[in-house]
C-alpha positions as CSV (number, residue, x, y, z in Angstrom):
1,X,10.0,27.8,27.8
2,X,10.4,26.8,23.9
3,X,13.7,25.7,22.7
4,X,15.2,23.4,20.5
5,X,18.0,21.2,21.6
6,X,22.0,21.4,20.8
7,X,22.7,17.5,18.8
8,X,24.2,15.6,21.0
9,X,25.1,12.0,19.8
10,X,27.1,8.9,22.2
11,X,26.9,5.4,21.8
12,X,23.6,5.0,23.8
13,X,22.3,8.5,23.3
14,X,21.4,9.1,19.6
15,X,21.2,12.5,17.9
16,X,17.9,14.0,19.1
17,X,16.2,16.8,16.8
18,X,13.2,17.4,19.5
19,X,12.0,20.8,19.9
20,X,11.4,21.0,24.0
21,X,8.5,22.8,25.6
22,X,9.1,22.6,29.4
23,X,6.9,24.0,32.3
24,X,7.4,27.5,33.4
25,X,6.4,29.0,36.5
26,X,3.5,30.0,34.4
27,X,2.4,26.6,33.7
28,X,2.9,25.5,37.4
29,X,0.2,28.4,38.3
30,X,-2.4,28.1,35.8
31,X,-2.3,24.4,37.4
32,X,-2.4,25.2,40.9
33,X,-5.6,27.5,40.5
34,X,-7.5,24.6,37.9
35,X,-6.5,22.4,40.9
36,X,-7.8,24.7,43.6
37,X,-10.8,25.0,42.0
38,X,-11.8,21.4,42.2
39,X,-10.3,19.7,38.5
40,X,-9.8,16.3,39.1
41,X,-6.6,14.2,37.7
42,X,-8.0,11.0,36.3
43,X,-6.3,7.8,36.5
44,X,-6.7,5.3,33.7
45,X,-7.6,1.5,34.9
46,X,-6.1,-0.8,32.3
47,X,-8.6,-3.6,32.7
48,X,-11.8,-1.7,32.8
49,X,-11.0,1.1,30.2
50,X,-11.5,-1.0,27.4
51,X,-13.2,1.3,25.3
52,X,-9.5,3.1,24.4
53,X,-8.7,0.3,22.8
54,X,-10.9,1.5,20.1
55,X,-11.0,4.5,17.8
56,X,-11.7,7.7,19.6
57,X,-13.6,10.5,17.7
58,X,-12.9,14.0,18.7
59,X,-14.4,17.2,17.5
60,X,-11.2,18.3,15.7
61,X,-10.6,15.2,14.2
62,X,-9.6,11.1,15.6
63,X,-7.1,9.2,17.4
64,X,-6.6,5.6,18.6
65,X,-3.9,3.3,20.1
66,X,-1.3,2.4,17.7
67,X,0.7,0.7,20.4
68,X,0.5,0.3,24.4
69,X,1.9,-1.8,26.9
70,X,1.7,-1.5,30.9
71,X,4.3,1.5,30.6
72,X,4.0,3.2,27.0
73,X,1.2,5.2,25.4
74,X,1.5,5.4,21.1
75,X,-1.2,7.6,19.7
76,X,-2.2,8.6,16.0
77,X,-3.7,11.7,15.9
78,X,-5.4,13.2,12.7
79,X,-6.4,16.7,13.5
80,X,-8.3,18.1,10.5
81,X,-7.8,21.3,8.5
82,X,-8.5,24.5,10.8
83,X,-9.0,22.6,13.7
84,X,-7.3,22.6,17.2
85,X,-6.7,20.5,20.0
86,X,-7.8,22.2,23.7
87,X,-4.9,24.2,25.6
88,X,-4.6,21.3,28.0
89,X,-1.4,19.7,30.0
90,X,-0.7,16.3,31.4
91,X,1.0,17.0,34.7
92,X,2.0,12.8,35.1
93,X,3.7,11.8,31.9
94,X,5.9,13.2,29.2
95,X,4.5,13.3,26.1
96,X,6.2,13.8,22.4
97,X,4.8,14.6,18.9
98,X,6.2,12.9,15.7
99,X,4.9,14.9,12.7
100,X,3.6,12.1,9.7
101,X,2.4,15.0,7.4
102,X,0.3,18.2,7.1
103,X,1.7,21.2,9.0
104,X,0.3,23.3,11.8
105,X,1.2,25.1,14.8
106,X,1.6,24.0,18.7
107,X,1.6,26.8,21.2
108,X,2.3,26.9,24.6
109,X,1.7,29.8,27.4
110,X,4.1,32.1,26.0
111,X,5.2,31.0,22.1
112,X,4.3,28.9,19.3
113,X,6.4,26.0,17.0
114,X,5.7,25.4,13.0
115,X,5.1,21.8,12.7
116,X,5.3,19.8,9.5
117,X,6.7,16.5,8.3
118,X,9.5,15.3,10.6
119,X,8.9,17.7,13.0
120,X,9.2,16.1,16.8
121,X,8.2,17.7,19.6
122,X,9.3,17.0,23.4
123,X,6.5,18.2,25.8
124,X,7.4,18.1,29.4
125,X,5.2,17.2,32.4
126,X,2.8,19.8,33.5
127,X,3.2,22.0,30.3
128,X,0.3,23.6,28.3
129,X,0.0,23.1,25.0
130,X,-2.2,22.7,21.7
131,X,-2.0,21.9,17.9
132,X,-3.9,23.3,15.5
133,X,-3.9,22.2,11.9
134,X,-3.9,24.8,9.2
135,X,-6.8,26.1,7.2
136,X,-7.2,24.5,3.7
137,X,-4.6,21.9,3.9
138,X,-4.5,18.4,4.1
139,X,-5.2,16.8,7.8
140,X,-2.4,16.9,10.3
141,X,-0.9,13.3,11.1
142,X,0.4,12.7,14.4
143,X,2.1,10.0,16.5
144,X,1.8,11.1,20.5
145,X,4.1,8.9,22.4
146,X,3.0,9.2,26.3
147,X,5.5,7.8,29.0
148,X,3.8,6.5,31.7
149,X,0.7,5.4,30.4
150,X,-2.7,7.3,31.5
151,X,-4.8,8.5,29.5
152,X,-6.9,10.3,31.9
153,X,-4.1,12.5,32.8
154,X,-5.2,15.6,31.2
155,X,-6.0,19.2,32.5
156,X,-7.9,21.2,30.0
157,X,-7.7,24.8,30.4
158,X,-9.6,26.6,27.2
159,X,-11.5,24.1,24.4
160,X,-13.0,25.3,20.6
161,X,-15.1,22.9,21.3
162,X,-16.5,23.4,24.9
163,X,-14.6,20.6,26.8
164,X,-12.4,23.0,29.2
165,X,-12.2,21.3,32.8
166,X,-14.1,18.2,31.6
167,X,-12.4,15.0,31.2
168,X,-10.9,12.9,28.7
169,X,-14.0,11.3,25.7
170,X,-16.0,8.5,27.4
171,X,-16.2,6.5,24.7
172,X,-14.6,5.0,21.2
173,X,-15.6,2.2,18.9
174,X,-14.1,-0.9,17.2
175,X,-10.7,-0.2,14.9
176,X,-11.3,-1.7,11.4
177,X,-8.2,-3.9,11.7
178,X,-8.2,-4.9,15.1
179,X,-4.8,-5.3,17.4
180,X,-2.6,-7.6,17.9
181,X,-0.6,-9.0,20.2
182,X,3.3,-9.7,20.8
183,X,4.9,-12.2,22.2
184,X,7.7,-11.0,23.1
185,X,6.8,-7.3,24.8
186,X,4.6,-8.3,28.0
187,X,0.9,-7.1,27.7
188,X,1.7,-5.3,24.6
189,X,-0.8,-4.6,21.7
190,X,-0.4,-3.1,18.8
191,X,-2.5,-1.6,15.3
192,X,-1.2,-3.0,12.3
193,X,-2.7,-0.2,9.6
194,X,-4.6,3.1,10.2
195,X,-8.6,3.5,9.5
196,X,-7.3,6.0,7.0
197,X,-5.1,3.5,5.6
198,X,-2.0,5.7,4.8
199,X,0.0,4.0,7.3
200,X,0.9,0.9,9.1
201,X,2.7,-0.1,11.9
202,X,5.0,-3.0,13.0
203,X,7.5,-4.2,15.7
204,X,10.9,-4.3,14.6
205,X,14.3,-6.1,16.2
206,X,16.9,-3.8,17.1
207,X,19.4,-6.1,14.8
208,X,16.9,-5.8,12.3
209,X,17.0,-2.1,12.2
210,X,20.8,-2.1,11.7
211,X,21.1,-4.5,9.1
212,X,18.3,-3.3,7.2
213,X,18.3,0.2,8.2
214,X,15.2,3.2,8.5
215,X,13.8,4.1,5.3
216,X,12.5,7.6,4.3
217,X,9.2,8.5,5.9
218,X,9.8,5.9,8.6
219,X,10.0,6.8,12.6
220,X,11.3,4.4,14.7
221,X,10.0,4.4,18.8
222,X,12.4,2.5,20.8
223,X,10.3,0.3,23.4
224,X,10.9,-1.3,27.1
225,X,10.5,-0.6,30.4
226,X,14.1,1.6,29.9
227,X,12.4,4.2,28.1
228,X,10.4,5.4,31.1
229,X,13.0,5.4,33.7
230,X,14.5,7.6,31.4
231,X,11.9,9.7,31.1
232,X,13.3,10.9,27.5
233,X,12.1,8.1,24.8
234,X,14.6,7.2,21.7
235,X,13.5,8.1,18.7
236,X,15.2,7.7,15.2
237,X,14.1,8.5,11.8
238,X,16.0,8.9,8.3
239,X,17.7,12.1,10.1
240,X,19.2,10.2,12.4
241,X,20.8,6.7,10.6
242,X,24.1,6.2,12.5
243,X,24.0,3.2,13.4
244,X,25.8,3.3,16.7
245,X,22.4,4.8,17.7
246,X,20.3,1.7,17.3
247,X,20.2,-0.9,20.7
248,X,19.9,-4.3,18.6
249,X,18.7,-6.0,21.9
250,X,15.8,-3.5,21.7
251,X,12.6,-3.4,19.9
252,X,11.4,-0.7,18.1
253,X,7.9,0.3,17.1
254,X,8.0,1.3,13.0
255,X,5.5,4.1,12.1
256,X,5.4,3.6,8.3
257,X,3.6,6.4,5.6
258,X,2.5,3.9,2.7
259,X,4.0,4.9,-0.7
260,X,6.5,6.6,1.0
């Protein structure tokens, strides 16, 4: 099921403009039979998985950690022109899109969504999905945001690139500007700039945010254990600048396009 969301806007529940693509009875099939037929759910072990830490090369492109804790899961994805991710769902964790730039398509069993800049995208546990970038354009920029954190929760059902029923990549290297630590999230770690280097990324105070407000070309990720009992994650952008929306106890993970 593809549909986009009625605004709805409350003191602690800010205007959302997510697109939703929920499991269908479809989904919940296709799953069963890659199940039955002996697929394998991963789970990730945060002290011995080092390696995704690192950037991760794919064959449509990169991605690596922009943020993680013991709880949340930030990505930046560049998918490049003409090429798709696999049709693949993550049956454990809820996962969103936040479109940086480019523009593409994600499809799902049944339909397909235009993506381009500020598009977001809510993808529900269990449904299939993939992105493709369009032909003769720039790359497609990506933030994933995964709540709860495993990376190895992944089903793959068809690949380009000759991946379907394997497993997540086995291996990444170094990121050019390292990670960094904050003191005030537990066992979070953050990238402050992308190996492209048209974007950066910081930590933000909620009080900060609405004093200072969100700039154009800026998503905010709200952070904290919160976020995944909730199991729908807070995000605000220049769409969304009232600023009854913003928790100024809360910290906020600021996805910045430099120049912007």
């Amino acid at each position: 099921m593809l549909e986009a969301i009625s605004p709805r806007h409350t003191t602690s529940d800010p205007v959302d403009p997510a697109i939703r693509i929920d499991a269908t009875r479809e989904d919940v099939s296709v799953l069963n039979n890659l199940l039955r037929s002996g697929i394998r759910i991963e789970s990730e072990q945060q002290d011995r998985d080092e390696y995704l830490n690192g950037l991760i090369t794919k064959p449509w492109g990169q991605e690596y950690r922009a943020f993680v804790d013991d709880f949340l899961d930030i990505w930046h994805l560049q998918i490049n022109p003409g090429q798709s991710t696999s049709v693949h769902a993550h049956p454990r964790k809820t996962t969103y899109l936040l479109c940086l730039s480019g523009s593409g398509v994600s499809t799902n069993l049944k339909s397909s969504v235009p993506i381009s800049q500020g598009t977001i995208l809510r993808i529900g546990r269990g449904a299939f999905h993939a992105t493709k970038c369009d032909e003769g354009t720039d790359p497609l920029m990506l933030i994933e945001v995964e709540t709860p954190r495993n990376k190895f929760d992944l089903v793959r059902l068809a690949d380009n690139y000759d991946r379907a029923a394997k497993q997540y990549e086995p291996e990444g290297t170094p990121l050019p500007a390292g990670r960094r630590r904050h003191p005030q999230i537990p066992n979070a770690s953050f990238c402050p700039a992308s190996p492209c280097g048209n974007f950066k990324f910081s930590i933000r105070t909620g009080m900060d945010v609405f004093y200072r407000g969100i700039p154009d070309g800026v998503f905010l990720i709200k952070l904290g254990i919160d976020t995944l009992l909730s199991d729908d994650m807070l995000i605000l952008s220049n769409r969304v600048r009232e600023k009854e929306s913003i928790n100024t106890d809360a910290h906020y993970l600021c996805v910045e396009t430099i120049g912007a």
